[in-house]
C-alpha positions as CSV (number, residue, x, y, z in Angstrom):
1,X,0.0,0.0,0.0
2,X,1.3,3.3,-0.8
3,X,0.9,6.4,0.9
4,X,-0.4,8.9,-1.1
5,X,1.3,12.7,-0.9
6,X,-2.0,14.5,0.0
7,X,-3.1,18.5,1.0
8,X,-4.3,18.4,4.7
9,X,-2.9,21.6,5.8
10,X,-2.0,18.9,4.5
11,X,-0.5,16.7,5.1
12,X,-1.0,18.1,8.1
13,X,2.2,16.5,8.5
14,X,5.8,18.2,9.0
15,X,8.5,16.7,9.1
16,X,10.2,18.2,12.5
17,X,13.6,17.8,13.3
18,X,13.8,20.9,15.0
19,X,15.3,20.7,18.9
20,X,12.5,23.1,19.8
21,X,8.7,23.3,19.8
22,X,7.1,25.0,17.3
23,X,9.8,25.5,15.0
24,X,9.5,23.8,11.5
25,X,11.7,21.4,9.9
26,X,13.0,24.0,7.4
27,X,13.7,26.7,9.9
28,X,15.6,24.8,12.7
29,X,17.9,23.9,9.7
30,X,18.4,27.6,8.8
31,X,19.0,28.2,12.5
32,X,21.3,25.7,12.7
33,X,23.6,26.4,9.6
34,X,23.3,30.5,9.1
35,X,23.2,31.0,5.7
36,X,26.5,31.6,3.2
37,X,27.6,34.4,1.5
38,X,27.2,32.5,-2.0
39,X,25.0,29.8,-3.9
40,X,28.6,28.3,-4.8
41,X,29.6,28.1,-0.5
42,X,26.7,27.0,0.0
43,X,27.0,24.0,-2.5
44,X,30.7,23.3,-1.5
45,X,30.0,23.6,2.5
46,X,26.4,21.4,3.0
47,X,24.6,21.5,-0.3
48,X,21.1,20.7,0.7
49,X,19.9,19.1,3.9
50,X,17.4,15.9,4.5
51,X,15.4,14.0,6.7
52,X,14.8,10.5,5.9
53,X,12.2,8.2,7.5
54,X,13.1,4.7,7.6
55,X,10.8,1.3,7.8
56,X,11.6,0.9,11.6
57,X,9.9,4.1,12.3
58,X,13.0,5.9,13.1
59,X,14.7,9.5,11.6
60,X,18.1,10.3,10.3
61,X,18.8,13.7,9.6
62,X,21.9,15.5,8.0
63,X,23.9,17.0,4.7
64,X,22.8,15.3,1.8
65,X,25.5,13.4,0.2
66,X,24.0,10.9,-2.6
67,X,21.2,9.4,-4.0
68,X,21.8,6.0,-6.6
69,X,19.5,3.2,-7.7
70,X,20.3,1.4,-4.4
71,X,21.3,3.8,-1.6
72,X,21.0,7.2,-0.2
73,X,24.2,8.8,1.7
74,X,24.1,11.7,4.1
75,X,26.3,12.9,6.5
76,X,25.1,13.3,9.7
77,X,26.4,16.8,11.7
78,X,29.2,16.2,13.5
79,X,29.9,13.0,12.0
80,X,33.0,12.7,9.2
81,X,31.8,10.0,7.2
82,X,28.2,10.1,5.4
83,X,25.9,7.2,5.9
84,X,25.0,5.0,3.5
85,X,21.5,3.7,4.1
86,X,20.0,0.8,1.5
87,X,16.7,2.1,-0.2
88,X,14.8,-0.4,1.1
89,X,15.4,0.6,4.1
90,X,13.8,4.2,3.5
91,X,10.3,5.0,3.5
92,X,10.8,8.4,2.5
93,X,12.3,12.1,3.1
94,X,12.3,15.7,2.5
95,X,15.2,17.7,1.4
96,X,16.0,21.4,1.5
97,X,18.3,23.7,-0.7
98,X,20.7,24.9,2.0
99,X,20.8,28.5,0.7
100,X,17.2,28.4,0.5
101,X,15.4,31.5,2.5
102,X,12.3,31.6,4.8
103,X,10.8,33.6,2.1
104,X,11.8,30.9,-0.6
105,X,9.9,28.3,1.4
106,X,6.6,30.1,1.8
107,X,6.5,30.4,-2.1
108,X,7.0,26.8,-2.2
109,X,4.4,26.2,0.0
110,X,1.9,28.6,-1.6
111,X,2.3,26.7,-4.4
112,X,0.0,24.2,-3.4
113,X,-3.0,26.1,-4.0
114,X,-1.6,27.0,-7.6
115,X,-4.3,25.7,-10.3
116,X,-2.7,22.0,-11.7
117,X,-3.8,18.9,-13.7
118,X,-3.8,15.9,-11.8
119,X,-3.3,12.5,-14.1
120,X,-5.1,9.5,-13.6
121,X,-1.6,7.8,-13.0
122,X,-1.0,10.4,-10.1
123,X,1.1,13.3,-11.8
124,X,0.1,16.6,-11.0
125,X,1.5,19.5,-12.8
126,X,0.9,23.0,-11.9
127,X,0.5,25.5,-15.0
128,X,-2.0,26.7,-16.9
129,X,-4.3,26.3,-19.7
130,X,-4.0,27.2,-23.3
131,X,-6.7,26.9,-26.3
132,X,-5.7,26.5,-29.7
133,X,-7.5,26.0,-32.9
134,X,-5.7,22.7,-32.3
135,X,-7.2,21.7,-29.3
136,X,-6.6,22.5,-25.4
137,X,-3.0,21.6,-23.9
138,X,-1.6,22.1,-20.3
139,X,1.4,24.2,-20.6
140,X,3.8,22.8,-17.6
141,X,6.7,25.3,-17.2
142,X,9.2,22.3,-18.0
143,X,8.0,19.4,-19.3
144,X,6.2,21.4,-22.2
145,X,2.1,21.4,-23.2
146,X,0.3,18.6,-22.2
147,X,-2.8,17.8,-24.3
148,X,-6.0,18.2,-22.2
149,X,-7.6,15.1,-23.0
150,X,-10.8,13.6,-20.1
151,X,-9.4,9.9,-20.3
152,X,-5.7,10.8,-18.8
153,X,-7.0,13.2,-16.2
154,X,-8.0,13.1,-12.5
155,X,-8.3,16.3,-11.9
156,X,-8.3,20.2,-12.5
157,X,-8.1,23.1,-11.5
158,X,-8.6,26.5,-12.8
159,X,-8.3,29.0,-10.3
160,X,-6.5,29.3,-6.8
161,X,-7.8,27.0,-3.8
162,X,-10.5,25.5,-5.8
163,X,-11.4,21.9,-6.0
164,X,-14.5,19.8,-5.9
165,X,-14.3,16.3,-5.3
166,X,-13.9,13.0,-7.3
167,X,-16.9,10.9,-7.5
168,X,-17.5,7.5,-8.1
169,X,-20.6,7.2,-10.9
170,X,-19.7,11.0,-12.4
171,X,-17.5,13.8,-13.4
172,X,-18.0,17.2,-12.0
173,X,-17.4,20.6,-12.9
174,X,-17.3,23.7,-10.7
175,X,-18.2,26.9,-11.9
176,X,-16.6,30.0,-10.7
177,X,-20.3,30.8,-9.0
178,X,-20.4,27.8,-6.8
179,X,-22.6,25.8,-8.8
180,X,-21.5,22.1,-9.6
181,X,-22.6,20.4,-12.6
182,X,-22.4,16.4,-13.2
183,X,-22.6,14.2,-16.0
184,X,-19.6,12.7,-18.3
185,X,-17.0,15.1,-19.3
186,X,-16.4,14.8,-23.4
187,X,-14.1,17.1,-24.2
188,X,-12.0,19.6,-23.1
189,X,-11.0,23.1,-25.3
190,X,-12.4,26.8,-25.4
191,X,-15.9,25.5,-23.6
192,X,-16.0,22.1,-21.1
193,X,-18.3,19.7,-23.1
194,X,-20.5,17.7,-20.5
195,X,-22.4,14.8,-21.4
196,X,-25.0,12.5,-19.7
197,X,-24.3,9.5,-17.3
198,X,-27.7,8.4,-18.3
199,X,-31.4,8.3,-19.5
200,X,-32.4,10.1,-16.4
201,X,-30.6,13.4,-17.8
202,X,-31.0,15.8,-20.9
203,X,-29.9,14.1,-24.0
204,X,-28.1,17.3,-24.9
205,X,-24.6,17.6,-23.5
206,X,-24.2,21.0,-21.8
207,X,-21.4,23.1,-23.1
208,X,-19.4,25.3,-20.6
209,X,-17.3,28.4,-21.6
210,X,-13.7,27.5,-20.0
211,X,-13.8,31.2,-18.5
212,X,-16.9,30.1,-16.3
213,X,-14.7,27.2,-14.8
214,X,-13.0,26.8,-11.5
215,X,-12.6,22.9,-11.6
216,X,-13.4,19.9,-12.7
217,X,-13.1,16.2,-11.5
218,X,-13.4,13.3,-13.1
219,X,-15.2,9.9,-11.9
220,X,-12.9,7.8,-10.2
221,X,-11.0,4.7,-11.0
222,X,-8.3,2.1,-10.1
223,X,-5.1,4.0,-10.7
224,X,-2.5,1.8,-12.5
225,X,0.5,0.7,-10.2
226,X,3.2,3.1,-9.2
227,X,6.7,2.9,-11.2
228,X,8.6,3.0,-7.9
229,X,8.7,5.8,-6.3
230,X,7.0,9.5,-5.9
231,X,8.9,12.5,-6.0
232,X,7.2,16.0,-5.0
233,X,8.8,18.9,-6.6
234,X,9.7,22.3,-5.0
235,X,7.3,24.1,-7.6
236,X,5.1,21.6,-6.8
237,X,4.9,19.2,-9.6
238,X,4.5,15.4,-8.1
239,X,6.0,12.7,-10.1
240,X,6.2,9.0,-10.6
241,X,9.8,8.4,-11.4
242,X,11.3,5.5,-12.6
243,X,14.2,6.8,-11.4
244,X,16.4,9.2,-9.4
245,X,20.1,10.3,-8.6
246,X,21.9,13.3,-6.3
247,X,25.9,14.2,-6.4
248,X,26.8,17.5,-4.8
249,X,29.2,18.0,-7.8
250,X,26.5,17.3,-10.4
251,X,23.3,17.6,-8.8
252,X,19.6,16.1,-10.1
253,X,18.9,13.4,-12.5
254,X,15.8,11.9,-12.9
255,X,13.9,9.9,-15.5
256,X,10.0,10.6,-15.9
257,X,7.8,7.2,-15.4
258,X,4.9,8.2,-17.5
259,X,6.3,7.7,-21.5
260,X,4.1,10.3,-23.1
261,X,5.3,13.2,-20.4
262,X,8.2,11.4,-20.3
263,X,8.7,12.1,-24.8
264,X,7.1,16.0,-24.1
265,X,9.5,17.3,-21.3
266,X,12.8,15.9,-23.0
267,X,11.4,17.9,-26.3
268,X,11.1,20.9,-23.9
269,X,14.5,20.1,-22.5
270,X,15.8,20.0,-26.4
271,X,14.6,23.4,-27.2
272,X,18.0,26.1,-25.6
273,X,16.6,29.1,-24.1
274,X,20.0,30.7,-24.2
275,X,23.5,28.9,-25.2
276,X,24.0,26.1,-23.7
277,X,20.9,26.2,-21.4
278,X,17.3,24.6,-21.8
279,X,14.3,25.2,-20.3
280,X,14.4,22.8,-17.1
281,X,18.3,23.9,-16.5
282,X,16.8,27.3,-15.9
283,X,14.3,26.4,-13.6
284,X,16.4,24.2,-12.2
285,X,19.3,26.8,-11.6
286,X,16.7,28.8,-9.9
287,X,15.9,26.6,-7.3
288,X,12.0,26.3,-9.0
289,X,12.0,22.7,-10.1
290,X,14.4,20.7,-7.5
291,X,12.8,17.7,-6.0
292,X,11.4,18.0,-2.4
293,X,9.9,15.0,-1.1
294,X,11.0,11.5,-2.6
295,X,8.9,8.5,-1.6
296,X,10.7,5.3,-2.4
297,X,7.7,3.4,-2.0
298,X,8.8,0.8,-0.3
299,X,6.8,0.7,2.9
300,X,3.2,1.0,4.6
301,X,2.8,4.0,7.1
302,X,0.2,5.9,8.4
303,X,0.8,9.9,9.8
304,X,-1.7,10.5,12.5
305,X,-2.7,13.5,11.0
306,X,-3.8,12.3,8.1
307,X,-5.8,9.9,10.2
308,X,-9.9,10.8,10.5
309,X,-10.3,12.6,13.8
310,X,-9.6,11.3,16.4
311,X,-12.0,9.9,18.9
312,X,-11.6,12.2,22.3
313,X,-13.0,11.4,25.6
314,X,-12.1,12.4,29.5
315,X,-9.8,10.1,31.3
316,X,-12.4,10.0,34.3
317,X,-15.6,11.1,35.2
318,X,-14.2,13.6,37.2
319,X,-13.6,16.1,34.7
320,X,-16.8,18.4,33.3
321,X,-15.4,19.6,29.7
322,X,-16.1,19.2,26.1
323,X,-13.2,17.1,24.8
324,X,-14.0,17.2,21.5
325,X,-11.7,19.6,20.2
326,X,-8.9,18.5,22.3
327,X,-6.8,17.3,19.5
328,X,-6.4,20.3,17.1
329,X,-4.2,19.5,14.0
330,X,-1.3,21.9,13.6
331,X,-1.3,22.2,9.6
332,X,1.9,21.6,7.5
333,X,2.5,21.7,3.3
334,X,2.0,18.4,1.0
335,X,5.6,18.6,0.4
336,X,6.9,17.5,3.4
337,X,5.9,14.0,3.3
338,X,2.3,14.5,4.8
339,X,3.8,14.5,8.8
340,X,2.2,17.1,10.4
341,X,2.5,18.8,14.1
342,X,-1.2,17.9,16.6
343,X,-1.5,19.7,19.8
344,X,-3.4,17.9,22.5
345,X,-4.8,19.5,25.1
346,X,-5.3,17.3,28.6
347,X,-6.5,15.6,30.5
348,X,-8.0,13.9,28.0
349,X,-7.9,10.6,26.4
350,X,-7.3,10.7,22.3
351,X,-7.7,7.4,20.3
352,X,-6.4,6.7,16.3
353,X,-7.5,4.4,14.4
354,X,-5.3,3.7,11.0
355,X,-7.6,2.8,7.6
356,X,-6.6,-0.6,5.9
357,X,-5.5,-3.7,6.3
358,X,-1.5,-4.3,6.4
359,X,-1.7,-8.2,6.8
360,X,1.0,-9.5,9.0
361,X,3.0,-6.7,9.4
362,X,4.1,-5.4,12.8
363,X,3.0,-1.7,13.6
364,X,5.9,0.6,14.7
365,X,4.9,3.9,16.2
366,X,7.0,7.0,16.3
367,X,6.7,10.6,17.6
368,X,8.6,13.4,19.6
369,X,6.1,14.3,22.7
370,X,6.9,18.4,23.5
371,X,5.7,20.1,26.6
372,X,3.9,23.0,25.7
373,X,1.8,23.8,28.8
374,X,0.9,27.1,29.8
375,X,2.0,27.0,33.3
376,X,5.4,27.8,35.2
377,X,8.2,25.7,34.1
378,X,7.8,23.3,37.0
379,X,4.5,22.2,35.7
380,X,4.0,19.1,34.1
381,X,1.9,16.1,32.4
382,X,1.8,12.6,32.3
383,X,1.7,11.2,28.6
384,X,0.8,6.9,28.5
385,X,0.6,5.6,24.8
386,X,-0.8,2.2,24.2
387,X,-0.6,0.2,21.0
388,X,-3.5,-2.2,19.8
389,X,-4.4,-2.0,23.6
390,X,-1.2,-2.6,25.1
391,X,0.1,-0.1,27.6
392,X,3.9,0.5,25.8
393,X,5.1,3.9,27.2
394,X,4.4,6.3,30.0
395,X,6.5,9.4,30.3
396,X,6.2,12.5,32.8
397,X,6.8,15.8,30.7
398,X,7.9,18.9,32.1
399,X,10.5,20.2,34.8
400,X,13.7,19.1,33.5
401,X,12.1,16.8,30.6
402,X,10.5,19.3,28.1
403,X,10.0,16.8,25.2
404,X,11.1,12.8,24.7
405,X,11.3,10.8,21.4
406,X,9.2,7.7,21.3
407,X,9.1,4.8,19.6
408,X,7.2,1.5,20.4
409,X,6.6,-1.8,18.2
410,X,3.4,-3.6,18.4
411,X,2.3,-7.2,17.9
412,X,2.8,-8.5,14.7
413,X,-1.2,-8.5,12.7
414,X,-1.7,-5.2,14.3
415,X,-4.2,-2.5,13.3
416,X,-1.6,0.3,14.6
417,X,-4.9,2.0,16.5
418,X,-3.2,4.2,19.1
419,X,-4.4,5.4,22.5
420,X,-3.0,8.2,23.8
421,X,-3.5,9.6,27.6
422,X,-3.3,12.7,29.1
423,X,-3.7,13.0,32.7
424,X,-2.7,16.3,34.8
425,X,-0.1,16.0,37.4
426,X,-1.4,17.4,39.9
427,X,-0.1,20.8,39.1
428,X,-3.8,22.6,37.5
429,X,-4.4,21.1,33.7
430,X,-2.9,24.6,32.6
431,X,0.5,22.8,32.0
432,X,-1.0,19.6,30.3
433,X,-0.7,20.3,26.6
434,X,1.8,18.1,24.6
435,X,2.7,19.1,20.9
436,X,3.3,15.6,19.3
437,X,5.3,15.8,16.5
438,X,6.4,14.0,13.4
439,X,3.7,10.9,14.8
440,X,3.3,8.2,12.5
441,X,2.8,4.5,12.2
442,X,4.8,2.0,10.1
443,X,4.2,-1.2,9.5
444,X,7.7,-3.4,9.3
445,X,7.7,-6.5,7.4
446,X,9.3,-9.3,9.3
447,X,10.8,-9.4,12.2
């Protein structure tokens, strides 16, 4: 089963290797290594940095060294030689441009919102629109015009932060006025051709001037099987790859999965925007198009997150509260592998409960628990996780323990449901708030 890279503010899910609560992934790595005075120092001295989750449920941070068709290298700080970790071995990771800048990172992120074409095969390329005589194509900034035609597409959409969702008996089209028309999308060009599903709707398809449109969606279907691996792009494009490779000397190479986009962006590549330089190079020498998150694909895993919402409840009747809301979502960008930050406000007693079925696999849970009551820094909170029922940690947060790393294993056939228990210390429940970061479950083949 393969995770999908999906939006929950959104993937709710950031990666955080910070020290500190509440910083993100991407700034505690700024902290840590104060910009250079040059794109060429900053190449020579740490090139870019990553976080890789691996199939045990643990993290390894550092410089990133090398990615091959077997193994990924990084140098961890303060060590002198990189690590060489198998692939299979790695679930996934997010990497950062060293010289990239706090500003540079929002734009990444606000790119998420940016209209795109989603394929059926899982591509999504931002761009935009462009109507010819010829027909409708997608114009991608580096893999070229992509012809706009129903039977390759997923999704689209037209205009900033607007979707409407797949169904499963009809396409759908959103107007710019709210209003959602269904039926069976025929073609695509200066007006959005809908047909009907059936007898039970006008016999004349309804045409739909492409200015009126915000998106459209088409009905869903089995996607065919991933090539390997997903790669989210900084601009954010999201690719199935057949294959990818990283030198600090030379940088990115990557081979497209999909043949047809695969034949387009190498004509774009062909065409030289200047001597010696082609469209992607540009993009790529601009820190637009450099890959962000890489899934190998490789594992099952679940970020809690992403999860439905939780079910909340009081630890004992002695509490009068709502506890509803006492899990609030802290939400991240799709490019950092989904992993996002939840804040959980005690006492109270927060249960998640992973989709699917992951056979005989054993469930290995992960997290960093922060303290981030409101009261003096004596006060504290007792945090007890269980896995598939079974009691497995119990830690007392605060004082002179402000955050601990966890990471328990379940029984092998487990769901992965995780309990999680918040009870005050005895201290006033204005100090029992935990920010639980980077929590996910992975299910480990074997032993």
């Amino acid at each position: 089963m393969r995770t999908p890279i999906t939006t929950h503010a959104c993937v709710a899910l950031m990666l955080a290797a910070s020290a500190r609560a509440g910083v993100s992934t991407t700034a505690a790595m700024q902290d840590a290594n104060p910009a250079p005075n040059s794109r060429e120092e900053a190449v020579a001295a740490d090139g870019h940095r990553c976080e890789w989750l691996l199939t045990d449920g643990t993290w390894i941070a550092g410089s990133l060294e090398s990615i091959d068709g077997s193994a990924v290298g990084v140098r961890v700080d303060g060590e002198e030689a990189p690590r060489i970790i198998p692939r299979e071995r790695i679930v996934g990771g997010v990497v950062v441009s060293r010289d990239a800048t706090a500003a540079t990172l929002n734009w990444i992120d606000s790119r998420e919102r940016a209209p795109f074409i989603e394929l059926t095969g899982g591509d999504r390329l931002p761009g935009e629109p462009k109507v010819t005589k010829d027909g409708a194509t997608w114009v991608h900034p580096w893999i070229g015009a992509v012809p706009l035609v129903p039977e390759l597409l997923a999704r689209v959409r037209l205009e900033w932060d607007r979707d409407v969702a797949r169904r499963a008996d009809s396409d759908a089209v959103l107007l710019k006025n709210g209003d959602v028309n269904t039926g069976f999308i025929e073609s695509i060009g200066s007006e959005i051709v809908v047909g009907p599903v059936d007898g039970s709707q006008p016999s004349e398809p309804l045409r739909i001037s492409i200015e009126r449109v915000a998106a459209a969606s088409f009905a869903e279907m089995e996607s065919p099987d991933s090539a390997g691996m997903t790669v989210a792009f900084t601009d954010a494009t999201r690719l199935e790859l057949r294959s990818i490779s990283y030198t600090r000397s030379g940088g990115w190479s990557f081979e497209i999965a999909d043949a047809k986009l695969a034949s387009i962006e190498a004509a774009a590549r062909a065409t030289a925007i200047s001597p010696g330089k082609t469209r992607r190079d540009a993009e790529i020498d601009a820190r637009i198009a450099e890959p962000r998150t890489i899934f190998f694909g490789r594992a099952d895993f679940s970020a809690l997150s992403g999860m439905s919402t939780p079910k909340s409840s009081s630890p004992t009747a002695g509490f009068r509260y709502d506890p509803s809301r006492s899990v609030e979502r802290i939400e991240r960008s799709s490019s950092t592998l989904g992993i996002g930050d939840m804040l959980i406000n005690g006492p109270c007693v927060a249960a998640f409960e992973p989709d699917g079925k992951h056979g005989a696999a054993r469930p290995v849970f992960s997290c960093e628990l922060v303290h981030a009551g409101l009261g003096d820094s004596a006060s504290r909170v007792e945090v007890s996780i269980s896995i598939d029922g079974e009691r497995a940690a119990t830690v007392m947060l605060g004082g002179g323990t402000p955050r601990a790393p966890i990471r328990i294993e379940g029984r092998e056939g487990g769901s992965g449901a995780i309990r999680i228990e918040l009870l005050d210390a005895g201290d006033g429940i204005a100090g029992d708030i935990v920010l639980m970061r980077r929590a996910v479950v992975v299910w480990r083949d074997g032993a």
